[in-house]
N, C-alpha and C positions, 0 to 999 in steps of 0.2 A: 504494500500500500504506500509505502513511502516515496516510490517511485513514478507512482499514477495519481495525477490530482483527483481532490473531492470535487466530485459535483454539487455545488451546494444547494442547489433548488431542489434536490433530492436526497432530503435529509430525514431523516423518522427520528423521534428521540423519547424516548420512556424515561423511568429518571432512574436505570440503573446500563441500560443498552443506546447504545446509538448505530443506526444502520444506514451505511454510504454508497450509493452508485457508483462504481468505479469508470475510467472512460472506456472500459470495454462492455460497459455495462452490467457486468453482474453486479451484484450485491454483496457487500459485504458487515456483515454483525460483527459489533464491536464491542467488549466491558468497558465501559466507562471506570478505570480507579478511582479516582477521586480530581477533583478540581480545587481552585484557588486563585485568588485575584493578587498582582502587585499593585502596593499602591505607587511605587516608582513610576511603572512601564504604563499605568492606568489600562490594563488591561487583562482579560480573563483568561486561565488555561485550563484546558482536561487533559487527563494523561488516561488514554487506552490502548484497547490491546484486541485481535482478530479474534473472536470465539473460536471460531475453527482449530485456526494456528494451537491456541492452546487445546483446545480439546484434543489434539494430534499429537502432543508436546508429553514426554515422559517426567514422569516427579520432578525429578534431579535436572530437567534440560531446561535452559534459559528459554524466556518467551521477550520479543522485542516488542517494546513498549514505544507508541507513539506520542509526540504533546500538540497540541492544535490550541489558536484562541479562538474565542466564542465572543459575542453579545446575546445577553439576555435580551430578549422584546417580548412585551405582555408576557412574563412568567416564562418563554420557552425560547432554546439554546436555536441563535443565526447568527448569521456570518462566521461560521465555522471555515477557519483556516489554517494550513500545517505552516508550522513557526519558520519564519525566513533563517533556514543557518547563517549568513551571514553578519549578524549579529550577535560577535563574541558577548557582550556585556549580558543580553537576553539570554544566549547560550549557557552562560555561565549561571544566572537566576534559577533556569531550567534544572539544570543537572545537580545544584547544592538542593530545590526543595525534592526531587527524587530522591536522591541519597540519604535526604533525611525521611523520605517515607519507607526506605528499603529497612533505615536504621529502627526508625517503631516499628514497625512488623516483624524485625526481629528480638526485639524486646520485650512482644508481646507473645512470642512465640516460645520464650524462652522461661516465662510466666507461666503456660501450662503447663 
């Protein structure tokens, strides 16, 4: 997916799944992890992941994780966009609030 833009006019969103027309047009279902606003960047991120991919994905095997921003309008997620890499500083915002969601989920893990 990170290869092929979203279609954004073709966006479904429940409030745990989000599913995107790819430009070959299949469909593809995504887990929404969790999202989060900077107030620096003023703008909003989700970080998901293919259902499939993981469905296919052994225990122990790495699943790659997407980040996209969004606008809320009337309560529901548009202008859903995948983050321009070329903005180290944005990049860099990205990858420390991951790390630190890798870092709770193992601390909560480690809890049971």
């Amino acid at each position: 997916m990170a290869k092929e833009k979203i279609v954004k006019e073709e966006v479904e969103v429940n409030e745990t799944q989000i599913s995107f027309v790819k430009e070959d047009g299949t469909e593809e279902l995504c887990q929404i992890l969790f999202t989060f606003e900077d107030e620096e960047t003023k703008k909003s991120y989700m970080f998901f992941y293919p259902i499939s991919v993981a469905d296919e994905a052994s225990e122990d095997e790495d699943i790659e994780v997407y980040c996209a921003t969004y606008e809320l309008i009337n309560g529901e997620l548009a202008n859903i966009k995948e983050v321009d890499s070329s903005d180290e500083k944005e990049n860099k915002l990205i990858e420390e609030v991951f790390n630190q969601y890798l870092e709770d989920c193992a601390l909560e893990d480690d809890e049971e």
